[in-house]
N, C-alpha and C positions, 0 to 999 in steps of 0.2 A: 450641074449642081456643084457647089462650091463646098471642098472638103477642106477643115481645119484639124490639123495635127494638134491635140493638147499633149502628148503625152512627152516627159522630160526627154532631152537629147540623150539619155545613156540609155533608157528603155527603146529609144528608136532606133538605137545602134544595136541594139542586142537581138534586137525582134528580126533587124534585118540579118544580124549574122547568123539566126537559127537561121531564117528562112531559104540562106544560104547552103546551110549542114543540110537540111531536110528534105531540100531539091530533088525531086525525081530528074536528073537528065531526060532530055528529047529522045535522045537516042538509045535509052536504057531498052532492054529488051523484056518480055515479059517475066523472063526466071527471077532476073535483077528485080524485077519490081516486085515479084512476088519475096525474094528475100528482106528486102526494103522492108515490106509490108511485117514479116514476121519479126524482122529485128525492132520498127515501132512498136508491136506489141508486147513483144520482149519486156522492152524498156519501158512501160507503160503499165508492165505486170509487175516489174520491181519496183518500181515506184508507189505502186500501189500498195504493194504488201511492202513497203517500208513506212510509207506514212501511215497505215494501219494498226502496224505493232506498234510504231511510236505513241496514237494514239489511245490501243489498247493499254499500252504500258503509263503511260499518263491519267487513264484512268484507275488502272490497278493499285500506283503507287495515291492515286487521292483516297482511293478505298481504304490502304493500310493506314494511311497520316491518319484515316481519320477515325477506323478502328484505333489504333495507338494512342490518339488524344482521346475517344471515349473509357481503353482499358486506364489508362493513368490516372483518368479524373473519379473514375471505378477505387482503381488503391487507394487517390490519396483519399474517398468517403471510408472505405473501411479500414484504413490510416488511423480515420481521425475517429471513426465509433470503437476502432482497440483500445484506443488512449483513452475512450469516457469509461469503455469496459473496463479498462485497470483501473481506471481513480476511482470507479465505484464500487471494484472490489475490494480496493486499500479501505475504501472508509468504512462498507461493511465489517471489514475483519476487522478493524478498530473498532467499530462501535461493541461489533462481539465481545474483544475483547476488554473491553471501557463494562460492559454488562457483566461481565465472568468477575472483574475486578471489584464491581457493586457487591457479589453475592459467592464471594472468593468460599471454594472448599476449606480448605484452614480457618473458616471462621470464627469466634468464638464463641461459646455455645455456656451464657451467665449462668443461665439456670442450672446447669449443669455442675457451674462452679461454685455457685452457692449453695448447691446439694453439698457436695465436695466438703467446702466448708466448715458445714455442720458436725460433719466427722471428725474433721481437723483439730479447730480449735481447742486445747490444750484444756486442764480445770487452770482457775486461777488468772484465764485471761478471757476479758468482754473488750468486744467488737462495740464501738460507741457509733462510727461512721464507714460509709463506701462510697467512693465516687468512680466513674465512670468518665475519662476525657477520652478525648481524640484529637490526630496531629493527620490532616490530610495533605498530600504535597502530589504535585501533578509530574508523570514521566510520561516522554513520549514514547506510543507504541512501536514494538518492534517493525512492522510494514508502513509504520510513516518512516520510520528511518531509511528502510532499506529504499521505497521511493521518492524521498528524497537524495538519499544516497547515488544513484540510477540520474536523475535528472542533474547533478551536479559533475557526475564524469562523464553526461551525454551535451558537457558544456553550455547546460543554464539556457538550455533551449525553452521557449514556451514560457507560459505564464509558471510560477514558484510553487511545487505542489504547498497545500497546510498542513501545519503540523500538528497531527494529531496524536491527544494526549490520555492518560488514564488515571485516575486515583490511585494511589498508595497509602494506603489508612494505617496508622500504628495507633494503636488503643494503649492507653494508661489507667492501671487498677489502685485508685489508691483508699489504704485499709486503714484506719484510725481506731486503736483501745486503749485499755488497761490493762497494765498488772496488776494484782493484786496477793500481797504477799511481808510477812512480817519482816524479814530483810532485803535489802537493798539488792544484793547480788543475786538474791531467789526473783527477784520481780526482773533483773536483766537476763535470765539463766528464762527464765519465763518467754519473753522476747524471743531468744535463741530457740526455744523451743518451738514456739510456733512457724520463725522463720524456717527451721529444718525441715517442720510437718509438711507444710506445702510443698519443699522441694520433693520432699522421699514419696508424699502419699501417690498410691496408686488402685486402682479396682478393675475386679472384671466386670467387661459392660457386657449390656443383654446380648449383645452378637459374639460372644466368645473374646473380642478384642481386650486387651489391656488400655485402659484409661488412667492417664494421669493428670494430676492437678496442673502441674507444670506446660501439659501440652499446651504448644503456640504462644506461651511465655515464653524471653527472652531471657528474665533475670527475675531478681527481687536484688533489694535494696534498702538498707533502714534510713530512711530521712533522718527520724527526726525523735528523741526519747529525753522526758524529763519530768521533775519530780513534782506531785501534787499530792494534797489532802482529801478524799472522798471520804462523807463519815467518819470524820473522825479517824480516817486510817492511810498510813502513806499507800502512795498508787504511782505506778510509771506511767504516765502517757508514751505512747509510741506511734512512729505512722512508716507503714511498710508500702515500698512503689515497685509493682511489677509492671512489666513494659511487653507488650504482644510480640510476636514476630510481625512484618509486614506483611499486612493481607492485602494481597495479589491474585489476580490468576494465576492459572500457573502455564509456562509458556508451551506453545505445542511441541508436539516431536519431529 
């Protein structure tokens, strides 16, 4: 039979040199051959448990890679629902406080001050008009601030949180009458009078508290006084602008 070598000339040279190393001699005796035999096994048992640790270890390390890429891809999902968790807590507590700011404790409470009123006014002075305006102007809430604050020293990473905002209502009370009075300086002295009354009046309310006229005003003001005839009799027109505090929430502790 006709045998053909394919295998490259450096494997043929190599195979012959083991087979050179691993030669039993002719004349090897039996101890020789019996140590021969245990030194192949030897070297046939470290080899073995080297390519086996290697292997286990190749498989241990795909085990961590790929523990490692599932725990990462683990963080960056609860990464990413902390971040919905804050944005949706920033907007609740804005919207809280956008609510608290619609129906502010400092309110002001008309009825009350047109009770008030009735006490107040002076003899010798009528109430002809009252108007009721409002100036709303929008501020943004303290937790838009702060994250937005947060996302611009965390260098403007992510999309731009919104900035959310809340009403700031300031209320204008304005009072329009008469004096009525035979001299000039008694119908201004008049004016003076009722402008004081509002400041000074005060009562006790059904809960023991003290109430006053002035609560949650800012000021009073006299616009605007000047002279007319009613009946046959001079009269001072006058028109007094008191001004709320801002009603607000009020901010937490």
């Amino acid at each position: 039979m006709i045998k053909i070598n394919l295998l490259p000339p450096e494997m043929t040279k190599f195979k012959k040199e083991s087979a050179k190393i691993f030669k039993v001699p002719s004349d090897a005796t039996p101890i020789v051959i019996l140590v021969l035999i245990i030194v192949y096994i030897g070297v046939f048992s470290v080899v073995y448990f080297v390519v086996h640790k290697k292997l286990k270890d190749d498989r241990d390390l795909i085990t961590l890679q790929t523990e490692r890429d599932n725990l990462k891809k683990n963080v960056e999902s609860k990464q990413a629902q902390f971040k919905d968790l804050i944005g949706l807590r920033t907007i609740l507590a804005s919207q809280m406080e956008i609510l608290k700011a619609l129906d502010p404790p400092n309110r002001l409470l008309w009825a009350e001050k047109i009770n008030m009123l009735a006490e107040i006014v002076p003899p010798g002075v009528y109430i002809t008009n009252m108007d009721v305006s409002e100036d709303v102007r929008e501020e943004e809430t303290q937790d838009s601030m702060k994250i937005r604050e947060v996302w611009i020293k965390g260098g403007k990473k992510g999309a731009e949180p919104p900035m959310i905002t809340k009403p700031i209502v300031t209320q204008t009370l304005a009072i329009e009458g008469i004096t009525w009075a035979d001299e000039a300086d008694q119908r201004i002295q008049l004016i003076m009078k009722f402008h004081d009354a509002m400041r000074n009046y005060s009562k006790q309310g059904t809960n023991g508290s003290t109430r006053k006229f002035m609560d949650n005003f800012q000021d009073i003001r006299i616009d605007a006084t000047y002279l007319d005839r009613v009946g046959g009799r001079n009269v001072n027109h006058f028109k007094l602008i008191l001004t709320s505090k801002p009603l607000v929430a009020l901010e937490k502790k």
